[in-house]
C-alpha positions as CSV (number, residue, x, y, z in Angstrom):
1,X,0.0,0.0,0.0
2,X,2.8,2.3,0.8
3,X,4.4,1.8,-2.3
4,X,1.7,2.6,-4.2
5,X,0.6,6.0,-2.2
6,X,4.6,6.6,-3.0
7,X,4.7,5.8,-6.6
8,X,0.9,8.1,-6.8
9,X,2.7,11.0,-5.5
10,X,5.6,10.2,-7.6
11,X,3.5,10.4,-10.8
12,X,1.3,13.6,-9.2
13,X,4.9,15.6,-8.6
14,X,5.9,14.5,-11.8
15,X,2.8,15.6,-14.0
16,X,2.7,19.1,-11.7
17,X,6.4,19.5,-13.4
18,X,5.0,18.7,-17.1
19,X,2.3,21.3,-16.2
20,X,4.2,24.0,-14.9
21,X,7.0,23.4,-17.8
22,X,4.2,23.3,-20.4
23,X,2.4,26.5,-19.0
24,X,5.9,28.2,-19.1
25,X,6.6,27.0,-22.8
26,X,2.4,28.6,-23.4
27,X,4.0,32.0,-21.8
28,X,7.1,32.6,-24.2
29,X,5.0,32.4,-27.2
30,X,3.8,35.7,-28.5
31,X,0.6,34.9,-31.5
32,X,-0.2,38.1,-34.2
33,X,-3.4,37.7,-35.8
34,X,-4.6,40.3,-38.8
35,X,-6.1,43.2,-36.9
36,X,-9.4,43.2,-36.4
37,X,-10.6,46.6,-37.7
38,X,-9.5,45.0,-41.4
39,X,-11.5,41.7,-40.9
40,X,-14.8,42.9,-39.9
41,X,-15.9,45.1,-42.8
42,X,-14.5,42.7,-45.1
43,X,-16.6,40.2,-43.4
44,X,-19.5,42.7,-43.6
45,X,-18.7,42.5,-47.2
46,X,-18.7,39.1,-48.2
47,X,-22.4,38.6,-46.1
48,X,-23.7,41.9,-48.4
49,X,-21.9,39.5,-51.9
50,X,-23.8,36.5,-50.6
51,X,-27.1,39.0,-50.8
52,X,-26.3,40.4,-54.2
53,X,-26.2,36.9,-55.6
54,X,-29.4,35.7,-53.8
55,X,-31.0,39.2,-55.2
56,X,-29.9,38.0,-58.7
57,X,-31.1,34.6,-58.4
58,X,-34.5,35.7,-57.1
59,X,-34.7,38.1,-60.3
60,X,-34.1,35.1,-62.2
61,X,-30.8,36.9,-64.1
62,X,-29.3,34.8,-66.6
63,X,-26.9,31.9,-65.5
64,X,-24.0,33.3,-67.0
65,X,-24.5,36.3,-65.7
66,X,-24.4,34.7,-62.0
67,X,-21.8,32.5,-62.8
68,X,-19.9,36.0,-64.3
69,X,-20.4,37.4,-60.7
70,X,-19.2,34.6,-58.8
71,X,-16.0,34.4,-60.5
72,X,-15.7,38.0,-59.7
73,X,-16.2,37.4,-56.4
74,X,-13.7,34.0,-55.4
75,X,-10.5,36.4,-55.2
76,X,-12.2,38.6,-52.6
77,X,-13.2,35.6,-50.8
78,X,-9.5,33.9,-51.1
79,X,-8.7,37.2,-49.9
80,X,-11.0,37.5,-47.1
81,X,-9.6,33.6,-46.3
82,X,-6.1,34.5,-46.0
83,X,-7.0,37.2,-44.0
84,X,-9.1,35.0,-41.1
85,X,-6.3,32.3,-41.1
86,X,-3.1,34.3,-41.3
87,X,-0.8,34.2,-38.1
88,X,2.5,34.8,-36.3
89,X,3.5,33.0,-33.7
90,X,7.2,33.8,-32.0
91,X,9.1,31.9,-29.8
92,X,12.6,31.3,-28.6
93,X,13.2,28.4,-30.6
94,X,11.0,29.5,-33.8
95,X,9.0,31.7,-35.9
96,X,5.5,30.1,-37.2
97,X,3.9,31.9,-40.4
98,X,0.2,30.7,-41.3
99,X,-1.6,31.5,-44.5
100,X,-4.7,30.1,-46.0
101,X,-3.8,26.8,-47.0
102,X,0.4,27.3,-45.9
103,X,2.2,27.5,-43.2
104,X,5.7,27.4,-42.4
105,X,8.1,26.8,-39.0
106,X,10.9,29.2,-39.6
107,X,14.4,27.5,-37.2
108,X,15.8,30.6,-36.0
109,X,19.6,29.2,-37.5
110,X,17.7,29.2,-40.8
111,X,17.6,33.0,-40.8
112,X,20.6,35.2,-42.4
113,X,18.5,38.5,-41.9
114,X,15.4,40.3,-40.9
115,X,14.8,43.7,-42.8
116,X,12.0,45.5,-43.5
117,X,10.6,47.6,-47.0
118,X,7.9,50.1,-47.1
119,X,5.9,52.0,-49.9
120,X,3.9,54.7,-48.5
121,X,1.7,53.0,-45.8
122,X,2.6,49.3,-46.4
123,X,5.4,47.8,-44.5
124,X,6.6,44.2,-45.0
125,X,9.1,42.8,-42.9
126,X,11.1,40.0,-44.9
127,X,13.1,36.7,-43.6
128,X,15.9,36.4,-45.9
129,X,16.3,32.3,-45.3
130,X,19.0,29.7,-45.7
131,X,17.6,26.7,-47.4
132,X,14.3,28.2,-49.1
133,X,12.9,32.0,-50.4
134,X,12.3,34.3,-48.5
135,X,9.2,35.1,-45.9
136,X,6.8,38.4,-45.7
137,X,4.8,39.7,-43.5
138,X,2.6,42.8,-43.8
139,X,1.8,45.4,-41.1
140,X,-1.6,44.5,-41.6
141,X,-0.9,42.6,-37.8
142,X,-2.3,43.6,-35.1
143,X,0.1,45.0,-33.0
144,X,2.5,44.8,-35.2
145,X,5.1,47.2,-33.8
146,X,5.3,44.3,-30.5
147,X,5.6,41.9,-33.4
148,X,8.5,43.5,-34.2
149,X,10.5,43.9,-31.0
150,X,9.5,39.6,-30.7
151,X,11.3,39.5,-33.7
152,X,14.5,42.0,-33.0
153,X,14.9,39.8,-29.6
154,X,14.8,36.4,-30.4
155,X,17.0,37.1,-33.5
156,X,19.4,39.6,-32.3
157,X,21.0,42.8,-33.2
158,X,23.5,41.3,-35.5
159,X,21.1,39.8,-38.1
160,X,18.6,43.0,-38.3
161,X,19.2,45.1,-41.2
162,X,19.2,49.0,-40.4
163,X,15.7,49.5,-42.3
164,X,14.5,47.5,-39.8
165,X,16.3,49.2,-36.3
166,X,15.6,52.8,-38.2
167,X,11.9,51.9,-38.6
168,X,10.1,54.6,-37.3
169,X,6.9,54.2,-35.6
170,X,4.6,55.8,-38.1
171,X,5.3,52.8,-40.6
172,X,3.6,50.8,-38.3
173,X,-0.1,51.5,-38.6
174,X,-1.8,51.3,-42.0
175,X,-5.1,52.6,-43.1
176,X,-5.7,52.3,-46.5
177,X,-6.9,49.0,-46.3
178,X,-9.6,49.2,-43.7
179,X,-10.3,52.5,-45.8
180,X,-10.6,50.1,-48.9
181,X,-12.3,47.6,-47.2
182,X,-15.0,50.0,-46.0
183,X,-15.4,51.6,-49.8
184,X,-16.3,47.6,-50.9
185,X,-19.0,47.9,-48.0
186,X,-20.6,51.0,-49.5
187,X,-20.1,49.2,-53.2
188,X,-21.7,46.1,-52.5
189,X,-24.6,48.5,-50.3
190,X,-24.9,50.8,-53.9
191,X,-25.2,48.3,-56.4
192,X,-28.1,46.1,-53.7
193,X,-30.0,49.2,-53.6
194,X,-29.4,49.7,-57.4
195,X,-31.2,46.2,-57.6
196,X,-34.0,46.2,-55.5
197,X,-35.3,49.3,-57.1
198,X,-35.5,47.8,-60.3
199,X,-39.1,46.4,-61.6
């Protein structure tokens, strides 16, 4: 009997140290999602596409003319897909990049150098890699400036190119594409109206 109270709290003390070294692994990563102030009118905007072709059906518009629209429509909704699965996650150990239908686990000894590129209010930041091409990601991250210092630490000062240590704080937030995401709201909204006021 006592052996087996021992050999209990053997196995008890044992998974408390799994726990506590798993729940300390949990705390080092850091996880970026796409902000959501880009993903919720463009999800607004696919429900309002889904209307305009129910609209069309129920006004019995030619076929082709649907199937015209819907192939229109599949790159926004790739778009919008990339957008809903796209993620960061850093760690000491890695970097993990997610995309619609991709991902890739970046070893941080695969790296040669971090920089970054920007035109106008679009920043990328790019892994220059060993083995493979290269990685981008977009400030189109939420928090993306704290993405950024993730990234500076766990690769270090000596593999960051100056475009990235210069960056200055402005080039981190980006507008235009909320902005564009809200003008396909009001599009889809327009051309809705446009068709229930026809006879």
């Amino acid at each position: 009997m006592k052996n087996k109270k021992g050999n209990n709290k053997v196995k008890k003390e044992s998974r408390l140290k799994e726990d506590i070294k798993d729940a300390k692994k949990e705390a080092t990563k850091l996880t970026f999602t796409i902000k959501g102030l880009l993903i919720y009118p463009y999800f607004v905007a696919v429900i309002l596409s889904f209307l305009l072709i129910y609209i069309c059906v129920l006004k019995n518009d030619p076929n082709t003319k649907i199937a015209v629209l819907v192939a229109v429509l599949i790159p926004f909704y790739y778009f919008f897909l990339e957008l809903i699965f796209r993620k960061v996650v850093v760690t000491k150990d890695y970097i993990f990049v997610r995309k619609f239908l991709r991902k890739r686990k970046i070893s941080l000894d695969d790296i040669k150098q971090v920089g970054t590129a920007s035109f106008k209010s679009k920043t990328y930041v790019f892994f220059e890699l060993e083995r493979s091409g290269p990685i981008i990601i977009s400030n189109s991250y939420e928090k993306f400036g704290e993405l950024l210092s993730a990234i500076s630490t766990i690769i270090g000062e000596s593999r960051l190119t100056d475009s990235l240590k210069n960056l200055p704080k402005s080039k981190y937030k980006r507008y235009s594409d909320i902005l564009s995401a809200w003008m396909a709201v009001l599009l889809f909204v327009a051309i809705i109206f446009i068709r229930l006021s026809e006879n």
